[in-house]
N, C-alpha and C positions, 0 to 999 in steps of 0.2 A: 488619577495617575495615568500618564500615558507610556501603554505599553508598547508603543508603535513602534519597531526597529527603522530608524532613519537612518545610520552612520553605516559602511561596509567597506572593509577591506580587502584587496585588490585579490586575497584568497576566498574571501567569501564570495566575489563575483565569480573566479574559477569553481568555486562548487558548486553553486546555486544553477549557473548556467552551463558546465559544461566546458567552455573554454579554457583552456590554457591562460595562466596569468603571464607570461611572454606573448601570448598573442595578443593578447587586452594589450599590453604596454605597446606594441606594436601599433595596432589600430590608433590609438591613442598619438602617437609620433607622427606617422605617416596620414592617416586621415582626420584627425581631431575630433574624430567620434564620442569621445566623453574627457568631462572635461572634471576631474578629481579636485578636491579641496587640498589641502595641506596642514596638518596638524603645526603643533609647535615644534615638533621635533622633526616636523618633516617626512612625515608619512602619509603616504596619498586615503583620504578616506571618499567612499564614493556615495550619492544622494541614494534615496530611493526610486526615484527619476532614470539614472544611470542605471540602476540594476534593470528598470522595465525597457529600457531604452534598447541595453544590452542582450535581452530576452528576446525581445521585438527583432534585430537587428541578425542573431544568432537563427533565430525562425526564419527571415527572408533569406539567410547563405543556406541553409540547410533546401529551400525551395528553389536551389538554383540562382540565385543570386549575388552577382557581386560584389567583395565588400569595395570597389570603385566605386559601384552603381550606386548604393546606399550610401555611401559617404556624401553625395548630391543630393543626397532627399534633404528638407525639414523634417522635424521631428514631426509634424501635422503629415506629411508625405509618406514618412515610415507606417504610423499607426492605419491610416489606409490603405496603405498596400496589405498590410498583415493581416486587414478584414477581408480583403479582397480574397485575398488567397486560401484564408480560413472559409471563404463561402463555398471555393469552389473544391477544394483538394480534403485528403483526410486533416485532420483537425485535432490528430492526438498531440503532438507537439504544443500548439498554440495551447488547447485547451489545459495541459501539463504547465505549462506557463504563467497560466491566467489562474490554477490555483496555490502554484506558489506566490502569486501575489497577494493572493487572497491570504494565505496562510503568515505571510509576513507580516500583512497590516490589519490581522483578525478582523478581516473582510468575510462577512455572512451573508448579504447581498452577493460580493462576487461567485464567490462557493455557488451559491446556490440560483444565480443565474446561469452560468456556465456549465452547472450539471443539466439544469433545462433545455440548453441548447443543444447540449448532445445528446439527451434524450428523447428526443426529435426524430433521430433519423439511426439512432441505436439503440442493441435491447438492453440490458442494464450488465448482464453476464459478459458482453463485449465491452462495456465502458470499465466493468469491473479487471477484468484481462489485459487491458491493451491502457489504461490511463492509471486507474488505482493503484493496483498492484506496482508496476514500474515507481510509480512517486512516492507509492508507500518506501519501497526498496531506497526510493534515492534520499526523501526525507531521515531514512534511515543513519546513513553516512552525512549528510546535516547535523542530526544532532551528534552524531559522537565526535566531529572535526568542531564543534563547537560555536558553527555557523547560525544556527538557530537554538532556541532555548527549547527544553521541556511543554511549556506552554506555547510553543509552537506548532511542536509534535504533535500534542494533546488537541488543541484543537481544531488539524487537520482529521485525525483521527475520529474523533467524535462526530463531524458532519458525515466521514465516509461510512461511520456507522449506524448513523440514522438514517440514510442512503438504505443500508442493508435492511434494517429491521421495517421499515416500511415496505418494501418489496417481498419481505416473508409475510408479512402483514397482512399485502391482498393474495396470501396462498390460505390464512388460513382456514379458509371454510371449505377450501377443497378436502373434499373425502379420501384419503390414502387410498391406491390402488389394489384390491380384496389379493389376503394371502402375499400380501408382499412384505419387503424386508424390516427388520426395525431396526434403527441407527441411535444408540446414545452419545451425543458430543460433551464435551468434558475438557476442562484443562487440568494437571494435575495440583496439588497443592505448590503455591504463591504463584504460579503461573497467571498472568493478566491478561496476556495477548490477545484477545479472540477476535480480531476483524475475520484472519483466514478461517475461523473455524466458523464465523457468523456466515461466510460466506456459502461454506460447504454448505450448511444446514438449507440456505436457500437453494440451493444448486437442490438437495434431496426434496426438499418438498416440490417443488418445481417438475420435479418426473413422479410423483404419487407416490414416495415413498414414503413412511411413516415413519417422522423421526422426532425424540426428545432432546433437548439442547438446555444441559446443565450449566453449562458457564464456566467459568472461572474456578480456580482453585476450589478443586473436589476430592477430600480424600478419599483415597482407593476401596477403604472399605464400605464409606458409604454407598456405592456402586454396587452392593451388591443387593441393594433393597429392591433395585429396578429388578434384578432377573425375580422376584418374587411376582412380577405383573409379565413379563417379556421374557423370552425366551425360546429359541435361541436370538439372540439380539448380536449386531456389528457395533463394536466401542470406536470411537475413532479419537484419537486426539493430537493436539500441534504441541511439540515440546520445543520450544523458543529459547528458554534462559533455565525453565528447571523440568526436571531435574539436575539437579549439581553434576558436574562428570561425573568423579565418584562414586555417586548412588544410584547413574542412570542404568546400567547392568543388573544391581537388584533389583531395584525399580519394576524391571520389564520381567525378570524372573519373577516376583514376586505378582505381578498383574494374572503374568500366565497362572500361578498355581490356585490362586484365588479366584478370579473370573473365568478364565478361558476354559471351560469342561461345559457338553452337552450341544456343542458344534457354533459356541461362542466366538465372535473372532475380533480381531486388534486391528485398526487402519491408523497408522502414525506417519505424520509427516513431522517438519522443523528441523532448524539446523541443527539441532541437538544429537540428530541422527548420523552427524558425519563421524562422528567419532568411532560407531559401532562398523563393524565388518556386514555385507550379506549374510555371510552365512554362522553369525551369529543368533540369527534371528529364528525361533521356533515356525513350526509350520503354522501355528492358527493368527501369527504376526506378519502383516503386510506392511512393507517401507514404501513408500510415497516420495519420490523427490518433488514433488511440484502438487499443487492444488488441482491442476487441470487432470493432470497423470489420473489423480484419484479420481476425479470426476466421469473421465474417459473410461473407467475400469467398474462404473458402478451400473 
């Protein structure tokens, strides 16, 4: 069965790349930059061709470029220039690019040449900041406008996660740093999320801190078998989709009254958090708007 998405709508180019779908029709009129098919009904559908073409061509305006200029290239002329330019300038763009295609056409090769490339000349915590993150966010809004499937998500997600676990991988025989902190990571019960929290965990071991990394849906009480070894111990967790609104107030009450005693403390990030007030939050509860935030604070 080929899972390959080949066919794309004149809105899935505006999400995928960025552009306006008036500007694509635009481009389209005035320069014959891409050249859409026509359903029976008379709907523009666009190649996978188009979509790289469109990416490629969006990367050279964004470098200064104009779309005159590039309207006189061949497509052989475009894709050169865009190596060109990838050699010499940053490369977060392109390389954003080149794993949405990847991602599109469950390209493992690509993925995984691309992450080599920039791991060259960056350390993994910047590729992680300035390309992951940003595509993770924007794959985000792909899957819920219905531009990409599940199994697109998924297996973008999974290479950036073996990205992560490899990189904890060569910490783990470093010795935590004598008398320092301990960090339990956790998600709570059905929560899945954990790339941010996989990430955190790297970020701690990475400065000598000694940290455990539970996973995924953990209920709360089993947490407390760790303070039978650790203690006083940092919890930290991302709450993404759960807590349910409704229960995320007890939730956090009921966390405090159960763990947080003996100088025990809470570091939560996720968007789950927009809903609560500051000063909702007890004293041994720290909010986190951002991954870095927290990391900057540790």
């Amino acid at each position: 069965m080929n899972n390959i998405k080949t066919n794309f709508s004149i809105k899935d180019l505006e999400n995928l790349s960025n552009i306006k779908a008036h500007t694509i029709r635009i481009w389209e009129k005035r320069y014959n930059l891409l050249s859409p098919s026509r359903t029976d009904t008379n709907i523009r559908t666009y190649s996978l061709d188009s979509l790289q073409k469109l990416l490629n061509i969006s990367y050279l305006n964004k470098n200064g470029i104009k779309i005159s200029k590039i309207a006189n290239l061949s497509d052989q002329d475009i894709n050169i220039k865009v190596r060109e330019i990838a050699s010499r300038a940053d490369i977060e763009d392109h390389a954003i690019n080149a794993f949405k295609i990847a991602m599109i056409n469950f390209d493992q090769v690509l993925f995984y040449n691309t992450y080599n490339t920039l791991i060259e000349t960056k350390s993994f915590s910047t590729i992680f900041y300035t390309i992951f993150l940003p595509l993770l966010n924007h794959i985000g809004v792909l899957w819920q406008t219905n531009t990409i499937t599940p199994a697109h998500e998924h297996f973008l997600s999974i290479h950036i996660k073996q990205k992560i676990l490899l990189n904890i991988e060569r910490l783990q025989l470093l010795e935590p740093q004598p008398d320092t902190k301990t960090f339990i990571l956790f998600l709570p019960e059905n929560e899945i999320h954990d790339i941010g929290l996989l990430f955190i965990n790297y970020q701690l071991r990475s400065k000598g801190y000694h940290s455990i990394f539970l996973g995924e849906s953990v209920p709360m009480d089993n947490l407390r078998y760790v303070l039978d070894f650790y203690q006083p111990v940092t919890f930290i967790s991302y709450l993404t989709i759960f807590p349910e609104d409704d229960k995320l107030n007890d939730y956090i009450h009921q966390f405090e009254t159960l763990l947080l005693h003996g100088g025990n403390q809470l570091y939560l990030l996720g968007k789950k958090l927009d809903i609560i007030k500051d000063d909702n939050f007890p004293d041994s509860i720290t909010r986190f708007t951002s991954i870095e935030s927290l990391v900057n604070n540790l």
